[in-house]
C-alpha positions as CSV (number, residue, x, y, z in Angstrom):
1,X,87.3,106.0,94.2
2,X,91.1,106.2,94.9
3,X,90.3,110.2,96.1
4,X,87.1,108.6,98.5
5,X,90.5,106.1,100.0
6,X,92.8,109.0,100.9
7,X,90.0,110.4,102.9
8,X,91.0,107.8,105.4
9,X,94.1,109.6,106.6
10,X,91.2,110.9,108.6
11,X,90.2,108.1,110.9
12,X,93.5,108.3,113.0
13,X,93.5,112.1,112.5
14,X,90.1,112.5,114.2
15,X,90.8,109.8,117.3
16,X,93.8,112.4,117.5
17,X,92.0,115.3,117.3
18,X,89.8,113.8,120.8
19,X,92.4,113.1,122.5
20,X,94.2,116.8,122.2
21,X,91.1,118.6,122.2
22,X,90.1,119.4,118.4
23,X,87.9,122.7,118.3
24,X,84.2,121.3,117.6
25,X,83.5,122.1,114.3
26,X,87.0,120.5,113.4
27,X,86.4,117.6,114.8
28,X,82.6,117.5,113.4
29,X,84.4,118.0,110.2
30,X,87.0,115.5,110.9
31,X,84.8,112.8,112.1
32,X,82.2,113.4,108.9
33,X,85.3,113.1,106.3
34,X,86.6,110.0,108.2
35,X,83.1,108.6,108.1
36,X,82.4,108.7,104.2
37,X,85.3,106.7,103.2
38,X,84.2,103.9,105.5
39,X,80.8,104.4,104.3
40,X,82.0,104.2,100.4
41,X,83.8,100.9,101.8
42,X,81.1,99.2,103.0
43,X,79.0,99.7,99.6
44,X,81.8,98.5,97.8
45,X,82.3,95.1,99.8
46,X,78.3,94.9,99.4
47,X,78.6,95.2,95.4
48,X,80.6,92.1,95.6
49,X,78.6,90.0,98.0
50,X,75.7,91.3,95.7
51,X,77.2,89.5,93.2
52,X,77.5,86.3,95.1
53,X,74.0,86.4,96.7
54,X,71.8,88.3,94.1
55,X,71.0,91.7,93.4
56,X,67.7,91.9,96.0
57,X,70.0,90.3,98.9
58,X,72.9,92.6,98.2
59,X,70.5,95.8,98.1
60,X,69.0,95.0,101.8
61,X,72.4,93.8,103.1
62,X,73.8,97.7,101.6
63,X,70.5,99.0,103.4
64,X,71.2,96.9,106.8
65,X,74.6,98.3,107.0
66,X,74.2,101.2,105.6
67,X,71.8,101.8,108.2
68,X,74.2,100.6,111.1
69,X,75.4,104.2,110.5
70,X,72.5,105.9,111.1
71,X,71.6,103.7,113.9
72,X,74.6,104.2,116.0
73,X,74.7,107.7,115.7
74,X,70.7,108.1,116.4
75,X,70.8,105.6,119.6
76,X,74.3,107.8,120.9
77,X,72.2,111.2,120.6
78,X,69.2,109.8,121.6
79,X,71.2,108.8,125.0
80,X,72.1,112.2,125.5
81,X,68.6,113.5,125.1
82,X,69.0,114.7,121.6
83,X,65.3,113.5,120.3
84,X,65.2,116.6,118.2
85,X,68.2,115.9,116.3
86,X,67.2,112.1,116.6
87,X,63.9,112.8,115.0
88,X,65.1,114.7,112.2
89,X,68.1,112.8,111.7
90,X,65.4,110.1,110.9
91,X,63.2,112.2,108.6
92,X,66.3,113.6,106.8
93,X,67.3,109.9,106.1
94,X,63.9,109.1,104.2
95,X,64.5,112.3,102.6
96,X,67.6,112.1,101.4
97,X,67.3,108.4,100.2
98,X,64.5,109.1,97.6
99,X,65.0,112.7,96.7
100,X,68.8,112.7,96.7
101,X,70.1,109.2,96.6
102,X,67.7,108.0,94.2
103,X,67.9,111.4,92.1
104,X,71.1,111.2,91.8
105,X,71.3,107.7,90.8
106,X,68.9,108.4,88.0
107,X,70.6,111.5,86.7
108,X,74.2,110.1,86.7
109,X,72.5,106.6,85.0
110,X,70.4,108.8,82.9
111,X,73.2,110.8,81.7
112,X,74.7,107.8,80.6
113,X,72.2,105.7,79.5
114,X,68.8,107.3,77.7
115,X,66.7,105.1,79.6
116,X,66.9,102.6,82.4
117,X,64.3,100.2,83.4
118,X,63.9,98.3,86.8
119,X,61.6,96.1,88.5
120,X,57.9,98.3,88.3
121,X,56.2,95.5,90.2
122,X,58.7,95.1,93.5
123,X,59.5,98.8,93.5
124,X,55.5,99.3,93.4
125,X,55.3,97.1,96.7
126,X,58.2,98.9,98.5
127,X,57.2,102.6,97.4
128,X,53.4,101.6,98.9
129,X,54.9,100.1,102.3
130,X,56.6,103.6,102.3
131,X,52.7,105.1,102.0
132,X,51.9,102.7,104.7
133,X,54.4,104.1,106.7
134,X,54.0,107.7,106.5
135,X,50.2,107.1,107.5
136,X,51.8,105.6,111.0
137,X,53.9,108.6,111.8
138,X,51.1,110.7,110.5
139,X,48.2,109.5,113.4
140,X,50.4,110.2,116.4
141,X,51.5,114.0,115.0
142,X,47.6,114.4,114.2
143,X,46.8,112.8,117.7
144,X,49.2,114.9,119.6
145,X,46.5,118.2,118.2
146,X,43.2,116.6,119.5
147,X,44.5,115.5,122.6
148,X,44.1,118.1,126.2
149,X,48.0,119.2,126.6
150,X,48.3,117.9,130.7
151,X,47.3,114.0,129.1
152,X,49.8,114.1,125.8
153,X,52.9,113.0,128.2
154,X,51.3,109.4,129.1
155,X,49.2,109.1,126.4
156,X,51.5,109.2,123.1
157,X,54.2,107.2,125.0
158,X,51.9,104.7,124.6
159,X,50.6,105.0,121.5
160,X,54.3,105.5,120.3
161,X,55.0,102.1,121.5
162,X,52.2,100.3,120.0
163,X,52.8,101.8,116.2
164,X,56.5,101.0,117.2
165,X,55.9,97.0,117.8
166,X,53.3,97.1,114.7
167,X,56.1,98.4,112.4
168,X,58.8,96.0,113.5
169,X,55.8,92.9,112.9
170,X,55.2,94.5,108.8
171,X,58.7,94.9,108.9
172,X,59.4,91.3,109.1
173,X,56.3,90.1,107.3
174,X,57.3,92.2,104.3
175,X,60.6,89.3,104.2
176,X,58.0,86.6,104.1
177,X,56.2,88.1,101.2
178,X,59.2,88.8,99.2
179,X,61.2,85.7,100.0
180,X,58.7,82.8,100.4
181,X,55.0,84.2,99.5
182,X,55.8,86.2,96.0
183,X,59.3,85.1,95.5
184,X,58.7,85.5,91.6
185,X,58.0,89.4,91.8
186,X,61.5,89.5,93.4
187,X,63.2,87.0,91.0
188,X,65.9,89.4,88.6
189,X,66.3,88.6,84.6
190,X,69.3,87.5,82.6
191,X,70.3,91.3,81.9
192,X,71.2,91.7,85.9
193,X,73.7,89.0,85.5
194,X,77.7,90.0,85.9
195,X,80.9,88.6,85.4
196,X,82.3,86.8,88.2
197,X,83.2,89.2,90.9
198,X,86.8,90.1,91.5
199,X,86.5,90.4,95.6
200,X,86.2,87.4,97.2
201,X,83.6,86.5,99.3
202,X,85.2,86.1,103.1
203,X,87.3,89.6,102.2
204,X,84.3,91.5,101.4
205,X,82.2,90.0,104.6
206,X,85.4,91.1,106.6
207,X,85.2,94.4,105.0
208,X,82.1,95.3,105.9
209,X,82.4,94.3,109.3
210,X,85.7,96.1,110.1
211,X,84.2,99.3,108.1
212,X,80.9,99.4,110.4
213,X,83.2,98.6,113.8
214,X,85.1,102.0,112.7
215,X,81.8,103.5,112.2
216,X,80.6,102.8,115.7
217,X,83.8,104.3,117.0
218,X,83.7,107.1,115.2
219,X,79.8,108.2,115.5
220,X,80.4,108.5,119.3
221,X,82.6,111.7,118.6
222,X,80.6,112.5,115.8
223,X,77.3,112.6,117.8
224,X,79.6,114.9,120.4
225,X,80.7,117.6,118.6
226,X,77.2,118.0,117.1
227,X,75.5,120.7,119.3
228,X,79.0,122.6,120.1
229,X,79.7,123.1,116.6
230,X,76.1,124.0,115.5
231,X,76.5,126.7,118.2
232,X,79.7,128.2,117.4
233,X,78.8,128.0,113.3
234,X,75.3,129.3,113.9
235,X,73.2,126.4,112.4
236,X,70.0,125.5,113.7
237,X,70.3,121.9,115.1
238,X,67.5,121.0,113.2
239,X,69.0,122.0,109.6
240,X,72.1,119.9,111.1
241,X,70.0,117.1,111.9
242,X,67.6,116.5,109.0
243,X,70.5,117.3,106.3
244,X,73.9,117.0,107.6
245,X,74.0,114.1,109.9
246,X,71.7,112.0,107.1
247,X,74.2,112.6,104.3
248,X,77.1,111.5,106.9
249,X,75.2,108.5,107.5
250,X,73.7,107.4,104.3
251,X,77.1,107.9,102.6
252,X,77.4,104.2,102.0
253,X,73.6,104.5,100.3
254,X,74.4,107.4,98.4
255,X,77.8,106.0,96.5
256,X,77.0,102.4,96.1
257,X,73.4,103.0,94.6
258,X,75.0,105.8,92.1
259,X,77.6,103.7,91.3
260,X,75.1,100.7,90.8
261,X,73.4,103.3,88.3
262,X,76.2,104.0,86.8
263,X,76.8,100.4,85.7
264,X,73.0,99.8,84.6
265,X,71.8,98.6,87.5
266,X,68.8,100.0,88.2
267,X,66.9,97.6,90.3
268,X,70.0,96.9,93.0
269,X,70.1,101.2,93.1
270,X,66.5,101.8,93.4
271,X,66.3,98.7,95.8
272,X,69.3,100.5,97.8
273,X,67.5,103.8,98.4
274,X,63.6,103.2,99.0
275,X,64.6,99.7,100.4
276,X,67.0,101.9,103.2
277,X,64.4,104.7,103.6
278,X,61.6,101.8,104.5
279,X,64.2,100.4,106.8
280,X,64.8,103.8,108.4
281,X,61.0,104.0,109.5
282,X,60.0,100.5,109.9
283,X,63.2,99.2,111.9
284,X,65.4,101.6,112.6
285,X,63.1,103.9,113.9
286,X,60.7,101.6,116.1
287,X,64.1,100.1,117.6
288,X,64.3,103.4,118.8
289,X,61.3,103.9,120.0
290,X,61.6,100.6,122.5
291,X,65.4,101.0,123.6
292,X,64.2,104.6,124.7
293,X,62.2,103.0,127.1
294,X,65.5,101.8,129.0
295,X,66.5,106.3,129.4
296,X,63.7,108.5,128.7
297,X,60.7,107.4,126.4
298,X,61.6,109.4,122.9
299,X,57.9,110.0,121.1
300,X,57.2,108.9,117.8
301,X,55.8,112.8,116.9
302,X,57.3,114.8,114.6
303,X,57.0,118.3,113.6
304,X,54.2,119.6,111.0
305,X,57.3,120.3,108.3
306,X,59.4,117.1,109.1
307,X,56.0,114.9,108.3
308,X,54.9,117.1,105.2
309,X,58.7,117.0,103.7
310,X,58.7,113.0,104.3
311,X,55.1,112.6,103.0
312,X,56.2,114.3,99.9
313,X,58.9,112.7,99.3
314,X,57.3,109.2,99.7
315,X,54.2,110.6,97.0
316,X,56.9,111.3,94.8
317,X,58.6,107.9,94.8
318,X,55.3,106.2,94.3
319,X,55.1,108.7,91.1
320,X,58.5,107.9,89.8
321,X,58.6,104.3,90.1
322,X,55.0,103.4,88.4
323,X,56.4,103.2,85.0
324,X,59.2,101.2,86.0
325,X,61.6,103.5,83.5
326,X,64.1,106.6,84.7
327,X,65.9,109.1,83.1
328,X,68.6,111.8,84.1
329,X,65.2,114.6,84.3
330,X,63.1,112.6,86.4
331,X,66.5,112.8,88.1
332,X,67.5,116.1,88.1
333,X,64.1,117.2,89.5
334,X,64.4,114.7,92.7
335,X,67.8,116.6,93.3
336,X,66.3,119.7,93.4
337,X,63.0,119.1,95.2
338,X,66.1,118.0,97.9
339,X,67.4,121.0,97.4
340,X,64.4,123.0,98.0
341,X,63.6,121.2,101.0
342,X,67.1,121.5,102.4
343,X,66.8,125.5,101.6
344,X,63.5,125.7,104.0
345,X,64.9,124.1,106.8
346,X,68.5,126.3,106.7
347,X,65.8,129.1,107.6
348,X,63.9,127.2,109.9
């Protein structure tokens, strides 16, 4: 954790590097690096607000902010016309959340621990809302084919717009169900209870607040140096969207739900990763969806590979969280479905 720290030396270094003109894919790299510490703070301050407000608040708080991330940096590119990077910035985020977050939370817990358990019946509700949610990004793709080409321009803005408002409503009804409808599916046992936590309360909310503030600073030049340096490097801006920018931006995702693993927490690190990815397409990416409307309407449409790759990944969460039980295998082969994945679209 100390080494994740010194990789703050990088915040000034990269509001340096834009004012005397950085080559891009210095300051990409810059940016990125300052990024991940700030990311590793905010799961950090999150752990110990988890401990004051419960494990199920602290996982969506981690997911909110964690989130703020990828929201900045989506809404900045999406300004700038960027929808492709946008769009699979947003599918690399689902990805990356079950297939690498959660794989590697269950390998590193797994190598530790033989087996961990976590909450079957919550993690059952959230992996189908995933389902749900594929199925809405599915219809428009699958629309887009049936439809003459001259109408598509009209016609899917407006269907874009209506799945957009619809998501947002399930979004929030899914906090009525798990808060006030079915609070007992939610409610965590004796074993997920800690010692009192060593941060206090007003620091960590101050944390987290500063840490996201830095973020939003910092994702403007991040989001800027994104096409030059895919250019000079020769990376499709695809690969860079669906795999670098996520990893960037779910930093705080990625090292608060391993390190919840670490400690035997499975149900605040599974919460953590499919809780985020559900967040990324029922919130994050409708929000989109309606602030486009004040530039240029973005679509909701993604390619045929971006939908398969986030369709599989969602079947495989609702595989691997039916039992309720994880190991460092079940792990290990997340991790390298991610990598396969990853692999195809470096050659798209």
């Amino acid at each position: 954790m100390k080494f994740l720290y010194a990789l703050l030396v990088f915040v000034p270094l990269t509001i340096i590097g834009e004012m005397t003109g950085f080559s891009d894919p210095l300051l990409f790299v810059c940016s990125a690096l300052a990024i991940v510490p700030l990311a590793g703070l905010m799961g950090k301050s999150t752990e110990a607000i988890s401990a004051y407000c419960g494990q199920k608040i602290g996982g969506l708080l981690n997911a909110t902010f964690g989130n703020a991330t990828e929201l900045i940096i989506a809404f900045v590119a999406m300004k700038e016309g960027m929808f492709d990077v946008v769009k699979a910035s947003l599918a690399g985020s689902v990805i990356g959340n079950i297939l690498l977050v959660l794989g590697m939370s269950m390998l590193v817990g797994g190598l530790k621990y033989k087996t961990q358990e976590f909450n079957r019946h919550s993690m059952n509700i959230t992996a189908s809302m995933l389902l749900f949610s594929v199925l809405g990004l599915a219809i428009p793709a699958i629309f887009t084919h049936t439809m003459p080409e001259e109408s598509l321009t009209t016609q899917y803005e407006g269907l874009s717009v209506i799945i957009a408002v619809l998501m947002l409503v399930i979004y929030g009804m899914q906090f009525v169900f798990s808060f006030v409808t079915h609070r007992a599916l939610y409610e965590e046992g004796p074993a997920d209870e800690e010692s009192h936590p060593e941060t206090k309360l007003s620091v960590a909310i101050a944390v987290l607040l500063a840490s996201t503030v830095c973020i939003a600073i910092l994702s403007e030049i991040f989001v800027g140096t994104i096409e030059p340096m895919a250019e000079s490097v020769g990376l499709s801006k695809t690969f860079v969207g669906i795999i670098l920018v996520p990893i960037i931006g779910n930093a705080a995702e990625h090292s608060s739900a391993v390190f919840m693993a670490y400690k035997n927490k499975m149900n605040a690190a599974v919460e953590i990763a499919l809780g985020s990815s559900l967040q990324i397409i029922l919130f994050v990416m409708p929000v989109l969806i309606l602030l486009s409307l004040l530039f240029t309407p973005m679509s909701i449409v993604f390619t045929p590979f971006e939908l398969v790759a986030v369709t599989a990944s969602v079947l495989i969460a609702n595989r691997v969280d039916a039992d309720g039980e994880s190991n460092w295998l079940e792990g290990l082969q997340l991790v390298s479905v991610y990598i396969i994945i990853g692999a195809a679209f470096f050659f798209v």
